[in-house]
C-alpha positions as CSV (number, residue, x, y, z in Angstrom):
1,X,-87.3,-33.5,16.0
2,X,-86.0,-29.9,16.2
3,X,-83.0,-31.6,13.4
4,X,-85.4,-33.2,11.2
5,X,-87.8,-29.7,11.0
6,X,-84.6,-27.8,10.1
7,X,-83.6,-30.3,7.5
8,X,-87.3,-30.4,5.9
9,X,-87.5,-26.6,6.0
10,X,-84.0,-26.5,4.1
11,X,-85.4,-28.5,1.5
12,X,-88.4,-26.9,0.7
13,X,-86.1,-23.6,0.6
14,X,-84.1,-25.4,-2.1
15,X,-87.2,-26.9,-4.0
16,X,-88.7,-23.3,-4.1
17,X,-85.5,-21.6,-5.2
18,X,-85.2,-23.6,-8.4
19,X,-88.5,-21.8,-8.8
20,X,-87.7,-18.5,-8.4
21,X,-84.1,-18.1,-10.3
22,X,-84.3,-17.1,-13.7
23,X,-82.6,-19.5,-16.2
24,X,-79.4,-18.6,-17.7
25,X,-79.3,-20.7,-20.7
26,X,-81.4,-22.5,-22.7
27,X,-79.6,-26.7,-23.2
28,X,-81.6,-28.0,-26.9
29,X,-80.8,-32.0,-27.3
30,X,-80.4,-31.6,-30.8
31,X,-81.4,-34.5,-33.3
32,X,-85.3,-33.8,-33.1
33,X,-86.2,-31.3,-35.6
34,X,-89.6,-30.3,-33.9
35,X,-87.8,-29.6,-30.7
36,X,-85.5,-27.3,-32.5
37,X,-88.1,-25.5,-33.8
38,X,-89.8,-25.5,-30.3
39,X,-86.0,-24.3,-29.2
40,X,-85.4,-21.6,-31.8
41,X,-88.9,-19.8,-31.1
42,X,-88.6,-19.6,-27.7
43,X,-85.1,-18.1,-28.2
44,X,-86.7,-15.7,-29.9
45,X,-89.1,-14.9,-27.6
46,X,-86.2,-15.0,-24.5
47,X,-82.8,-13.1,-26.1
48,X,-81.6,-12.6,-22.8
49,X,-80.5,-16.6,-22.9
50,X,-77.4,-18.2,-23.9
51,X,-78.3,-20.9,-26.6
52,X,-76.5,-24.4,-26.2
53,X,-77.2,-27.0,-28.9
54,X,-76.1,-30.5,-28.4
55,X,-74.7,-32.6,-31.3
56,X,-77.3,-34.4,-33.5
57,X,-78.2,-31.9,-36.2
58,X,-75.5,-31.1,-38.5
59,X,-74.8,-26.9,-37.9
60,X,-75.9,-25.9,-41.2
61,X,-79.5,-26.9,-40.6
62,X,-78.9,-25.4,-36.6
63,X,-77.8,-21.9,-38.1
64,X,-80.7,-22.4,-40.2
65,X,-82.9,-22.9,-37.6
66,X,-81.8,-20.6,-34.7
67,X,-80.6,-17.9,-37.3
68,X,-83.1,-18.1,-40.5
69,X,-82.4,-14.2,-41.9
70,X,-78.9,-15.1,-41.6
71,X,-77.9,-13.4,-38.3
């Protein structure tokens, strides 16, 4: 019983980590040009975040979309 409390307590612990750790990156399954969009502002909004963008959208229209002054 002692086991199985341990266990369940480690688990929670785990659950409510995920929680509490700031992300490190933002992953954007690209292909979907309203969840770029949706991607790109909330880059914006989070600059501390690495950007990855899966293949989908050719990288002229990414650029465009992550970078639209042309940084």
């Amino acid at each position: 019983m002692v086991l199985m409390t341990a266990i369940a307590l480690n688990w929670g612990y785990q659950q409510m980590r995920n929680y509490i750790e700031p992300p490190q990156a933002l992953l954007v399954l690209g292909g979907e040009p309203r969840r770029e969009q949706f991607a790109a502002e909330f880059a914006h909004q989070h600059p501390e975040l690495s950007v990855w963008v899966s293949s989908g959208s050719n990288r002229e229209y990414a650029e465009w979309v992550f970078f639209p002054s042309g940084h």
